[in-house]
C-alpha positions in Angstrom: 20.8 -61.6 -82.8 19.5 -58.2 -81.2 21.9 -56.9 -78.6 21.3 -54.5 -76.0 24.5 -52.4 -74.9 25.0 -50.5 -71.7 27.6 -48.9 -69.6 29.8 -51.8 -67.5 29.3 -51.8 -63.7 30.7 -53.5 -61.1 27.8 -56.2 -60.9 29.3 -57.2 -64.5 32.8 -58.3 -63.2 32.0 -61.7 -62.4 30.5 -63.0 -65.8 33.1 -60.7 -67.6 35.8 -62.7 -65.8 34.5 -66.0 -67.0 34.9 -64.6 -70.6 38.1 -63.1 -69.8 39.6 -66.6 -68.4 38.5 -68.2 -71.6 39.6 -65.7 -74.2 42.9 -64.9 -73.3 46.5 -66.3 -72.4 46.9 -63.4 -70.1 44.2 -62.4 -68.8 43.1 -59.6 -66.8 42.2 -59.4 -62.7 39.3 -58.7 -60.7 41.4 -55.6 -59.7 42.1 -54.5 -62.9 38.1 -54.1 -64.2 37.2 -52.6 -60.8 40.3 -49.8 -61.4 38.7 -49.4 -64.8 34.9 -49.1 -63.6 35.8 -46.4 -61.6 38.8 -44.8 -63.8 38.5 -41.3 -65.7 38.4 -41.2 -69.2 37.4 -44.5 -69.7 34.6 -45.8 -72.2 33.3 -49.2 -71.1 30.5 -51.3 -72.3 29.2 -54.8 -72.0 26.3 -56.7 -74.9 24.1 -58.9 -73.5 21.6 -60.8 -75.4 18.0 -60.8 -75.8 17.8 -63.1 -72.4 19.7 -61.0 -70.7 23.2 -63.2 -71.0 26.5 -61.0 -71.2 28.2 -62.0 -74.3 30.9 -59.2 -75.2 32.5 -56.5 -73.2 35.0 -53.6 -74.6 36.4 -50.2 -73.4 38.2 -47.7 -74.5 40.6 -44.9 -72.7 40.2 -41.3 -74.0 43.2 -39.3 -74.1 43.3 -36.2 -75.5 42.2 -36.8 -79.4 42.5 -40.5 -79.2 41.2 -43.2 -77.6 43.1 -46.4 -76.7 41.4 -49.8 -76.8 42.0 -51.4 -73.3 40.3 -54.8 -73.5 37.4 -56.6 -76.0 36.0 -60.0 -75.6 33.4 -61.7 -77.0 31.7 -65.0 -75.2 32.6 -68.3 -77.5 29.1 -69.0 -78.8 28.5 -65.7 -79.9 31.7 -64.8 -81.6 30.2 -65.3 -85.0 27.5 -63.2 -84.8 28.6 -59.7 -85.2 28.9 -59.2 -81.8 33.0 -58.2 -81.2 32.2 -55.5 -84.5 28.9 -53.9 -82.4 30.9 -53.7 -79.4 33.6 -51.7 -81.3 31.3 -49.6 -83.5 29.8 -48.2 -80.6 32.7 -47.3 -78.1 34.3 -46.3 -81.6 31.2 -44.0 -82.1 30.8 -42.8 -78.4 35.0 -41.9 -78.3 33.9 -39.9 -81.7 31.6 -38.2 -79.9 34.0 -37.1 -77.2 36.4 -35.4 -79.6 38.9 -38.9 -80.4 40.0 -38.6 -83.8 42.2 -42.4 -83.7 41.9 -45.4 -82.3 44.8 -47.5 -81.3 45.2 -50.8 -79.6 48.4 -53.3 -79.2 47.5 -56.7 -80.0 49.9 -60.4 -79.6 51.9 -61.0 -82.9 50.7 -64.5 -83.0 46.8 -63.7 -82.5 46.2 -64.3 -86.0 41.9 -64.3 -85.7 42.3 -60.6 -83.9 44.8 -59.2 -86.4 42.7 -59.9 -89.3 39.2 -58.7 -87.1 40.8 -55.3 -86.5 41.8 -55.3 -90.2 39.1 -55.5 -91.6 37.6 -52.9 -89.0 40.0 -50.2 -90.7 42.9 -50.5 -88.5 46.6 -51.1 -90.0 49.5 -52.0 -88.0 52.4 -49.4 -87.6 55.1 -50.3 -85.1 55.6 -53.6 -83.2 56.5 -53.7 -78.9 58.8 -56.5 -78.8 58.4 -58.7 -75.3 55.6 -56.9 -74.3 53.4 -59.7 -72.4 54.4 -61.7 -69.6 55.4 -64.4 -72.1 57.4 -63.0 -74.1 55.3 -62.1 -77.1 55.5 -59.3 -79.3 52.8 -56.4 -79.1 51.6 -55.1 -82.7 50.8 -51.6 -82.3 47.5 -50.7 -84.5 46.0 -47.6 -85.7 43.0 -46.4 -87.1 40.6 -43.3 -87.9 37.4 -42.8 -85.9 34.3 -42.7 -87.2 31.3 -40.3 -86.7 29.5 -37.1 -88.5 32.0 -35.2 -88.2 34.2 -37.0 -91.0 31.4 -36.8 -93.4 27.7 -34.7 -92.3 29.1 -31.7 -91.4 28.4 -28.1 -92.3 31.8 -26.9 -91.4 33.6 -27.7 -94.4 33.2 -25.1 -97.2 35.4 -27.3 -100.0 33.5 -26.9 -103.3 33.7 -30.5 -105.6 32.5 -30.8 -109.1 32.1 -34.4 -109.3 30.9 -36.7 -112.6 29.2 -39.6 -113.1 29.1 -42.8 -116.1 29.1 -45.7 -114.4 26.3 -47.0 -117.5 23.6 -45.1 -119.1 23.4 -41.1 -117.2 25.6 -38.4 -118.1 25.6 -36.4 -114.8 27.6 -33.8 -112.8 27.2 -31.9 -109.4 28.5 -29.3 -107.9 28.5 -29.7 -104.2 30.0 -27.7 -100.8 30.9 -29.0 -97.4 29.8 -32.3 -98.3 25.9 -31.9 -97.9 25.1 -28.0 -99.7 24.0 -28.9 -103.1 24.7 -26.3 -105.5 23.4 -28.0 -108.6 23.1 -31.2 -110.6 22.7 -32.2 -114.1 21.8 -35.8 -115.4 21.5 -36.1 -119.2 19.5 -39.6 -119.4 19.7 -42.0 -122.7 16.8 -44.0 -121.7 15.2 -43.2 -125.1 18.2 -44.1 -127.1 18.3 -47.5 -125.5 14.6 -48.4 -124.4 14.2 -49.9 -128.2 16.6 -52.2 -127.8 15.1 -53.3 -124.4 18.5 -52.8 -122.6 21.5 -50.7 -122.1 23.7 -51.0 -125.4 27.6 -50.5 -124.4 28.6 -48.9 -127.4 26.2 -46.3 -127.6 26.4 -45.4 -124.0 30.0 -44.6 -124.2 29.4 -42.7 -127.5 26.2 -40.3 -125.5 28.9 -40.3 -122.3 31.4 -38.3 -125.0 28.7 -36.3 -127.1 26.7 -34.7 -123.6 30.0 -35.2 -120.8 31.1 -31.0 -121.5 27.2 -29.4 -121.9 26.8 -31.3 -118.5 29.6 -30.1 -116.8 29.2 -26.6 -118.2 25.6 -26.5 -117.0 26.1 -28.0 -113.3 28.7 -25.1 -112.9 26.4 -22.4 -114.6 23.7 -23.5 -112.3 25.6 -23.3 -109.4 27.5 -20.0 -110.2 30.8 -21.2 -110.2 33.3 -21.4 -112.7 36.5 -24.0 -112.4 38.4 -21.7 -110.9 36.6 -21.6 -107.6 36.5 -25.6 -107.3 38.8 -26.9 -104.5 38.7 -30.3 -105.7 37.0 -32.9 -108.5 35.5 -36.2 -107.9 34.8 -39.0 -110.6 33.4 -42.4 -110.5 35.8 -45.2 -111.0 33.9 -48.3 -111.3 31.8 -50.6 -110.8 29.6 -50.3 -114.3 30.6 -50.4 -118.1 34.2 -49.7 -118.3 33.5 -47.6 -121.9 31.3 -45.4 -120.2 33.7 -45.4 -117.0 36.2 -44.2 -119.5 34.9 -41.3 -120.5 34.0 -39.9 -117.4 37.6 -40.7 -115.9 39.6 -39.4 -119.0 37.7 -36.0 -118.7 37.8 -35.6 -115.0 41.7 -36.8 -115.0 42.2 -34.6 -117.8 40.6 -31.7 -116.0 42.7 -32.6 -113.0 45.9 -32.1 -115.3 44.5 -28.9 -116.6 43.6 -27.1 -113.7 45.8 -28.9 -111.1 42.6 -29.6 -108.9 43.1 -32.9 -106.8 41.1 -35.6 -108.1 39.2 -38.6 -105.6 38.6 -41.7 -107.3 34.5 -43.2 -106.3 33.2 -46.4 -106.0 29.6 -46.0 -107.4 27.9 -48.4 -104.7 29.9 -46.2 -102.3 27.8 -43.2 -104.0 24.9 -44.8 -103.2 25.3 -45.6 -99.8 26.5 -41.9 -99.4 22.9 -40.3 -100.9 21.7 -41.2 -97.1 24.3 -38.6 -95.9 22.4 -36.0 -97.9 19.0 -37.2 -96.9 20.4 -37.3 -93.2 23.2 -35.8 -92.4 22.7 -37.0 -89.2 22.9 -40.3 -89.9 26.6 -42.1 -88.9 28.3 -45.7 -88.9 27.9 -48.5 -87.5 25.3 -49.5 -90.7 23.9 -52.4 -92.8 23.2 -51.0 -96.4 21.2 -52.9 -98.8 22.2 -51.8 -102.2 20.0 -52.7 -105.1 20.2 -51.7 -108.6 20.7 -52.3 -112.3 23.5 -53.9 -111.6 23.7 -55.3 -108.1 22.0 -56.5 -105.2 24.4 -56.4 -102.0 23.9 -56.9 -98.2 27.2 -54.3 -96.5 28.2 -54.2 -93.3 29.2 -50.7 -92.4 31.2 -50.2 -88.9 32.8 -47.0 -90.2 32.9 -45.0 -92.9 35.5 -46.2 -96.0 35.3 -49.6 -94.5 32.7 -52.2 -96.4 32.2 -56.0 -95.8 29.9 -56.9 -98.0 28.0 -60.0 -96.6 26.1 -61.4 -99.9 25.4 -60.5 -103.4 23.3 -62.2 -105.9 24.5 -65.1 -107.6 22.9 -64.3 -110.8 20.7 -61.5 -112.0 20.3 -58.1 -110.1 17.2 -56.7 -108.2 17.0 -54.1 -111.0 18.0 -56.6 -114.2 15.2 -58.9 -113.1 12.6 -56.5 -112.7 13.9 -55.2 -116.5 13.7 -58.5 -118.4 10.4 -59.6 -116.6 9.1 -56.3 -118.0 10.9 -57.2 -121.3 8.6 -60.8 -121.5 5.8 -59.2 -120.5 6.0 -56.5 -123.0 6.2 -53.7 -120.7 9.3 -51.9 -122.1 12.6 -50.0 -120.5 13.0 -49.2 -118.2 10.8 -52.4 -116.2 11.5 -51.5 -113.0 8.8 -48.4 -112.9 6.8 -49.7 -115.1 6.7 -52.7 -113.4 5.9 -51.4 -109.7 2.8 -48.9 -110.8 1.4 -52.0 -112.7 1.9 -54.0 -109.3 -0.5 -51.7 -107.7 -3.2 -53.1 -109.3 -2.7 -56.3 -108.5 -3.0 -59.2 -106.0 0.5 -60.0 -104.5 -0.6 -63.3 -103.5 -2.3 -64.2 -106.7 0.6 -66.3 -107.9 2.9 -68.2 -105.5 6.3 -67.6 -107.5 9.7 -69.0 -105.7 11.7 -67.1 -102.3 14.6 -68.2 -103.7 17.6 -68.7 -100.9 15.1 -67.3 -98.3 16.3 -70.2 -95.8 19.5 -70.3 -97.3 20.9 -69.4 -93.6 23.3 -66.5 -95.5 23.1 -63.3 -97.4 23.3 -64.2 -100.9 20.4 -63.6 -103.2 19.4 -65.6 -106.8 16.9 -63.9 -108.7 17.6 -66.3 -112.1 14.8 -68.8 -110.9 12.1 -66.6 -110.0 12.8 -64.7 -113.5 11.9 -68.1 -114.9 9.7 -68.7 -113.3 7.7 -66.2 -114.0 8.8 -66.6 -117.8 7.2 -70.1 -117.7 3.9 -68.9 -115.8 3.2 -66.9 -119.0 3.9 -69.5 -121.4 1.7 -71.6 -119.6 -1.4 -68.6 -119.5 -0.9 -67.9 -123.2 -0.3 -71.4 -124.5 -4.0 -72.2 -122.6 -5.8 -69.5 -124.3 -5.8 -67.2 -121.3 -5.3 -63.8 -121.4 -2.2 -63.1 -118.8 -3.0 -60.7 -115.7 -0.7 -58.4 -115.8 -1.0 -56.6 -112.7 -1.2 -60.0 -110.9 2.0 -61.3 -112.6 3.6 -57.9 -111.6 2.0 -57.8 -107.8 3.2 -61.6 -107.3 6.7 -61.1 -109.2 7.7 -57.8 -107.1 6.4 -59.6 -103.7 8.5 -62.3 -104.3 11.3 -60.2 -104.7 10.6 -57.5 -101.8 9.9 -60.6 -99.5 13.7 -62.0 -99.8 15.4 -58.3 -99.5 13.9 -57.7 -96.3 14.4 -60.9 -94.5 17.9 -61.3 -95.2 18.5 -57.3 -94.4 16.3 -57.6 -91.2 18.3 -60.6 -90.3 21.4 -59.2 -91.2 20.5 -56.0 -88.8 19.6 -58.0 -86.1 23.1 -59.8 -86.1 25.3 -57.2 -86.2 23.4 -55.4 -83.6 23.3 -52.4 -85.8 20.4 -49.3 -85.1 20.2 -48.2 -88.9 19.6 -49.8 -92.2 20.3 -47.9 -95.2 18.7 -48.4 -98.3 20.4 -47.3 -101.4 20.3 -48.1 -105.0 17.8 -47.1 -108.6 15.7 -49.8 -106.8 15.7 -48.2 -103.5 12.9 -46.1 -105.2 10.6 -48.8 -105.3 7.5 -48.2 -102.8 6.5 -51.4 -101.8 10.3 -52.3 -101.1 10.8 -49.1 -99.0 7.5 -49.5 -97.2 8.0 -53.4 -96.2 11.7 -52.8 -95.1 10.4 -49.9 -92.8 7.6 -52.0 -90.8 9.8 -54.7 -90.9 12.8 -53.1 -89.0 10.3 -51.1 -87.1 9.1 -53.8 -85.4 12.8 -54.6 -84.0 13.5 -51.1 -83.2 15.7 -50.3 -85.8 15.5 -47.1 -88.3 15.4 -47.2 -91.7 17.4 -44.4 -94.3 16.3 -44.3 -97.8 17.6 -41.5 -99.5 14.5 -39.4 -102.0 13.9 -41.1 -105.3 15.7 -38.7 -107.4 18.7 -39.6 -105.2 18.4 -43.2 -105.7 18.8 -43.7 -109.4 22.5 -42.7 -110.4 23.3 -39.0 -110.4 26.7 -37.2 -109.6 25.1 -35.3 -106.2 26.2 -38.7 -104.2 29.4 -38.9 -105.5 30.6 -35.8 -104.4 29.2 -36.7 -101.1 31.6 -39.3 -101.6 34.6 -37.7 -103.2 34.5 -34.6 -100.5 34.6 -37.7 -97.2 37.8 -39.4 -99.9 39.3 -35.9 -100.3 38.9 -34.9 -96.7 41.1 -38.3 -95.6 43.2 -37.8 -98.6 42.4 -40.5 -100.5 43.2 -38.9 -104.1 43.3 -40.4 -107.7 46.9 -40.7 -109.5 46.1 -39.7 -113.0 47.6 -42.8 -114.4 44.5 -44.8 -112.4 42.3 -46.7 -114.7 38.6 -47.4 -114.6 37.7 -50.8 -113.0 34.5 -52.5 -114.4 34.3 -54.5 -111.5 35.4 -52.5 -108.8 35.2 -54.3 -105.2 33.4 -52.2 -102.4 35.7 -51.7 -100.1 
């Protein structure tokens, strides 16, 4: 559901009331949001919806660097619709703007439902005000960090990160400052070593990852003009992706960390991805849905602040990226498919073959892929088995329409619910022009903007994960060199 937020007036009291009255055990006066209307410092916002109903009000109280949350309520029928979290994101992101740095609130002991909301909005709990309502009840005091540009697209910051990357099949390093200046970066690729098997082979990835790991390293500093020495910090991904090649790039960055006494930051890789927007807009800040899609995954994240991910759907089966690689693979295309696979769709008729929307009514964000990769299998047994020569640009147009179709509903829909005014777009499949152009005149047309980071920043390279190591080592969030690589590392 769109929403449409504004400043809270006076002429809002009445239906805020009725909310108010129906939310809460203790709730507040007519008095009390008239005081607030007119009160200094004070943040306060109402959502209504498309018809023009009030559904959700918050505000916050700005004092010095930290603004307080007074009061949030959401209406009852719209209280699983993203609403509460859009409310928050933006008084979160205005109280940003007006130099807040925390946000804390006090919320009941008992009030199980808001405890876990604000939990998994970023905030912890960190002291407890016992008797503090009228009843009795215990207050929970909660904390948390603000989010904004400032945390991660700024210029200011002049910390220089070499970070690494080998989550699967790319050797790569960066050297980056502030967060944003990139200095250099290096990807050694092993396409060739793995296109004749039609796939990424594990044990040969690990054993390039170990053979190229120091000509890479030494090259991103040589081309950036550093030397270790004048590093302030390292960066590595962690996981997700094949823990042999994780492996090597952890052990060497770790053991660089030991060696040099540099502080390390541990990176999820979809985190990297999300975070190659930053560098193709700095500008660009929280509250976000991303749609990651890759080799590997295909995710729809919710993104109130930075460093806090709820990822709403994944794919059951097969990834954006693996499908578009083993439909190559059948149709004799080669490795990688997905390339191959789009400039071959340009020749063709999209609607030529009507090939499933799997889960497009499905009424969640989860995605399946398996099918239509059958599908698509079967439609060329069929052609061949009748003597017909297969039209390849058709099969391709038709395959990647399917595809692109399902992406961009459930991201549109997911934008629209969680009232959100930017869509990120991140992953090797990111790249893909039809995807990037449908996503665009579909949010377009519901007023939201669309951030797709340059294709050479979509596939994996090192340049995001130092975007994303220098935000982890800023709040520092740094790697204990007995952490391990996790293969399946959760976002988040």
């Amino acid at each position: 559901m769109t929403l449409r937020m504004r400043e809270m007036s006076a002429a809002d009291i009445d239906a805020i009331l009725a909310i108010e009255h129906a939310s809460f055990v203790s709730p507040w006066s007519r008095g009390m949001f008239e005081r607030e209307v007119e009160g200094e410092n004070r943040i306060w916002l109402v959502a209504e919806n498309p018809a023009g109903v009030l559904v959700g009000y918050g505000g916050v109280m700005i004092i010095d660097d930290e603004a307080h949350l007074m009061n949030l309520a959401v209406a009852e029928e719209s209280r699983s619709g993203g609403t509460g979290r859009a409310i928050l994101g933006e008084l979160e992101r205005l109280a940003a703007t007006a130099g807040a740095q925390r946000i804390t609130l006090e919320v009941r002991a008992d009030n199980e439902l808001a405890l876990a909301f604000y939990s998994r909005e970023g905030m912890n709990v960190i002291g407890r005000r016992p008797g503090y309502y009228e009843e009795g009840q215990d207050a929970l005091i909660m904390l948390g960090e603000l989010p904004g540009r400032q945390q991660v697209a700024t210029s200011t910051g002049t910390e220089l990160v070499l970070a690494i990357e080998t989550s699967c099949d790319e050797t790569a390093a960066a050297v980056m400052r502030g967060g944003i200046e990139l200095l250099s970066s290096v990807i050694a690729s092993q396409v060739d070593f793995h296109a004749r098997f039609g796939g990424v082979v594990p044990e040969i990835a690990s054993r390039k990852h170990t053979e190229a790991i120091v000509a890479v390293v030494s090259e991103a500093l040589t081309q950036a003009q550093v030397g270790f020495r004048d590093l302030d910090a390292l960066a590595v991904t962690r996981g997700p992706g094949l823990i042999g090649a994780l492996v090597v790039g952890m052990a060497y960055a770790k053991g660089l960390s030991f060696a040099t006494g540099l502080p390390l930051a541990g990176v999820n890789h979809l985190e990297g991805h999300i975070f190659a927007n930053v560098l193709a807009d700095p500008a660009i800040e929280p509250p976000l849905v991303a749609l990651v899609v890759s080799g590997g995954h295909t995710s729809l994240v919710y993104i109130p602040r930075w460093g806090v991910y709820e990822t709403l759907g994944e794919t059951l089966d097969d990834a954006a990226g693996e499908a578009f690689d083993k439909v190559a693979k059948v149709l004799g295309l080669g490795y990688p498919g997905g390339p191959i696979l789009s400039r071959l769709a340009e020749e063709g008729d999209p609607s030529a073959i009507a090939f499933p929307r799997a889960m497009m009514r499905s009424g969640d964000y989860r995605f399946s892929l398996s099918g239509l990769k059958t599908a698509v299998i079967n439609h060329v047994r069929h052609e061949r088995e009748a003597g017909r020569i297969v039209d390849l640009p058709d099969v391709a147009a038709s395959f990647q329409a399917a595809v692109v179709d399902v992406q961009v509903a459930k991201t549109v829909q997911a934008a629209c619910e969680y009232g959100v005014r930017t869509v990120c777009l991140a992953g090797g499949v990111a790249a893909n022009p039809s995807l990037r152009q449908a996503l665009a005149e579909a949010l377009t047309t519901h007023g939201i903007t669309l951030s797709v980071p340059p294709a050479g920043l979509c596939t994996d390279n090192a340049a995001m994960i130092a975007a994303a190591g220098t935000w982890r080592l800023r709040r520092g969030d740094l790697l204990e060199l007995d952490a391990e690589a996790v293969a399946d590392l959760r976002l988040g």
